[in-house]
N, C-alpha and C positions, 0 to 999 in steps of 0.2 A: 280441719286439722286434727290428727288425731297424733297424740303423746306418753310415749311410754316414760316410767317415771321409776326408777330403781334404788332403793340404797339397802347395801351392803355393811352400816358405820356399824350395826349393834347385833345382840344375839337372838333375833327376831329379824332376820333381811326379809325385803318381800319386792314384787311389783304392781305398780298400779296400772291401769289402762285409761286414758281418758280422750272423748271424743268432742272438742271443742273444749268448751267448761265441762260437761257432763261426763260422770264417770261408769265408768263400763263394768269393769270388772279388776279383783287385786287376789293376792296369792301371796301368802308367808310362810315364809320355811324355817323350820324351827333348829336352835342350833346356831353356834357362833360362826361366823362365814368362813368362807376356806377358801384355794385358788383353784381349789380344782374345779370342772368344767362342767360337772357332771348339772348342776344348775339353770347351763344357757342350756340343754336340751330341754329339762324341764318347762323354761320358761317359753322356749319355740312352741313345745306341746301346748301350752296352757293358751298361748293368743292362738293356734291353731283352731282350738273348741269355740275359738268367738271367730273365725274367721278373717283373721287379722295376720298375715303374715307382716315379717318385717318389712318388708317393701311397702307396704301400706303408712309406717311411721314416718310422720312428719318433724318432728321433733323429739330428742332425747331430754331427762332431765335426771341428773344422777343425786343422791343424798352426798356431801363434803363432810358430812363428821362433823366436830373430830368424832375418834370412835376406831374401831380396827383397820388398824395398819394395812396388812393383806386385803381384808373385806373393801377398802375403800376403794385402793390401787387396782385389785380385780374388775372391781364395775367397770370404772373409769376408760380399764383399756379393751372389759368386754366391748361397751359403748360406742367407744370411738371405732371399734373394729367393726360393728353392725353398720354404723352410720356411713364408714369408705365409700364403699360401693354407690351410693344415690347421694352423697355430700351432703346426708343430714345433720341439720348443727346439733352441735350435743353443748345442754347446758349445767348449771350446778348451782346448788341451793347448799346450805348450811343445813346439817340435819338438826342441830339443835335449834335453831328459827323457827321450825316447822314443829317443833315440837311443843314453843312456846305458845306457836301461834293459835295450836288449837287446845290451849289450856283455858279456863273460865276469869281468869285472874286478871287483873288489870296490871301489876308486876308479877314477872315469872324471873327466877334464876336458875339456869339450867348448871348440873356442878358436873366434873367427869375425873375419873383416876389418872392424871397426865403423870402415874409412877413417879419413882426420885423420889417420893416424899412430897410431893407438887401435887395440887389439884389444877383444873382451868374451870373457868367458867364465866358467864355473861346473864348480864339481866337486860330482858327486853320489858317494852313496854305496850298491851294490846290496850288500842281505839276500841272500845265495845262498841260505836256507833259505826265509825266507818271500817272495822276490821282489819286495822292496817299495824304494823307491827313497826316500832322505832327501838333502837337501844334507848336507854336508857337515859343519855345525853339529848337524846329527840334527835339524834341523827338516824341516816337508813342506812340499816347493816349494810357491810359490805361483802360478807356471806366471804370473810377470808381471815386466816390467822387474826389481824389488827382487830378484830369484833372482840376478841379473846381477851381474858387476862390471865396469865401462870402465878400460880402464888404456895406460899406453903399451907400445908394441910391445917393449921393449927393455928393459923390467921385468917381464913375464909371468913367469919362474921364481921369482921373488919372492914369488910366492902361491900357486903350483901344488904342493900337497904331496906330499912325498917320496911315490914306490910309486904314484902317479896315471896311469893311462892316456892319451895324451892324443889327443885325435881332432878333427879337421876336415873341414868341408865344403869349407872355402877352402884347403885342404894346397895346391894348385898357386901361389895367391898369397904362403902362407904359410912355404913351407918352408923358405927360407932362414932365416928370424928362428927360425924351430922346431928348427932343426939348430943354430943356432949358441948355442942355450941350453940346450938340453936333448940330453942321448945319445939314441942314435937304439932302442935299446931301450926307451923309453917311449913312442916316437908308433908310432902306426899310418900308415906314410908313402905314403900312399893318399887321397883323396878319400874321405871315409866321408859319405854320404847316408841320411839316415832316409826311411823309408818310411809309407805310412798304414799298412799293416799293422801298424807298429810301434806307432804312434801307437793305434790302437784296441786294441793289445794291450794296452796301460799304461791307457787312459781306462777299461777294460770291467776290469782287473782292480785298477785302485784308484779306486772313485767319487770321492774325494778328489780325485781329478788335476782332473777337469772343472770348467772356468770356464763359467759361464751367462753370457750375453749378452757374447764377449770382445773383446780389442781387440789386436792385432797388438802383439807387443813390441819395442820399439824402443828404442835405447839413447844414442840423442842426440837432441836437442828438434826441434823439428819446424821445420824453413825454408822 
């Protein structure tokens, strides 16, 4: 089974390549995602140097954000348009899951700029034994909106539980609000970007994680 594995949520998009469990090869491109195209050729060139055309993908696995708008919606419908032709399923993972998942922490809470004055964010929970990733409740993500909570910027500590790592892709917009709530011994005060690697590390080692036919998670109604 070989599996390409994409996400577009952050200013770091890339892809992975993986052939069963084992990973082949990945590519990031630097820069907040865009819809132009110019990417799916790159990425044609890139499995071509491994010999990998797209007919050879067995399955698709896209990153769900949340995370850019465009960047999300682009993968999603590149995705589905590679997979037509040979009716390969295309699936979807939460990128922030995957983000927690391969954090060292036993609690992670991922925070992100849902604008309005609104942050979103979720705390998962990593098994160091069996490497298996629960929210927080001990339930198993459901890699959609309902994983999520929206709240205002200026009450986040409020539900971030004690001993919580906390990690951002938006840390440059966010730091301020993150410093003046939280000690600086709980953030990671860095930009933390998930990767598709990561992304297919978590969908290949809990079939659980994958969303069949998914849809970009979003955390306020659509305008």
């Amino acid at each position: 089974m070989t599996t390409l594995v994409i996400d577009r949520s952050s200013a770091q998009p890339s892809f992975a390549l993986f052939k069963g469990t084992d990973f082949i090869c990945k590519h990031t491109w630097q820069g907040e995602p865009t819809r132009a195209p110019e990417w799916m050729a790159d990425l044609r060139a890139k499995l071509m140097e491994h010999l990998e055309p797209l007919t050879s993908i067995t399955s698709f696995v896209s990153g769900l954000g949340p995370g850019s708008f465009s960047g999300i919606r682009a993968c999603l419908a590149a995705m589905n348009g590679m997979a037509l032709p040979t009716k390969t399923p295309v699936y979807g993972v939460a990128s922030a899951a995957a983000l927690a998942y391969e954090q060292p922490e036993d609690l992670v809470t991922v925070v992100g700029d849902a604008r309005r004055n609104r942050l979103w964010c979720v705390t998962y929970r990593n098994d160091p034994v069996g490497k298996r990733l629960t929210l927080i409740n001990g339930k198993t993500p459901s890699h959609t909106a309902d994983d999520f909570q929206l709240i205002e910027a200026d009450k986040l500590a409020s539900i971030v539980p004690d001993g919580s790592r906390i990690v951002s892709t938006d840390w440059c917009r966010l730091e301020a609000v993150l410093k003046s709530q939280f000690d600086t011994s709980c953030l990671r005060q860095h930009p933390v970007y998930v990767s598709a690697e990561q992304i297919g590390r978590l969908a290949l080692a809990e079939k659980s994680a994958l969303k069949l036919e998914p849809s970009p998670i979003y955390l306020h109604p659509a305008v």
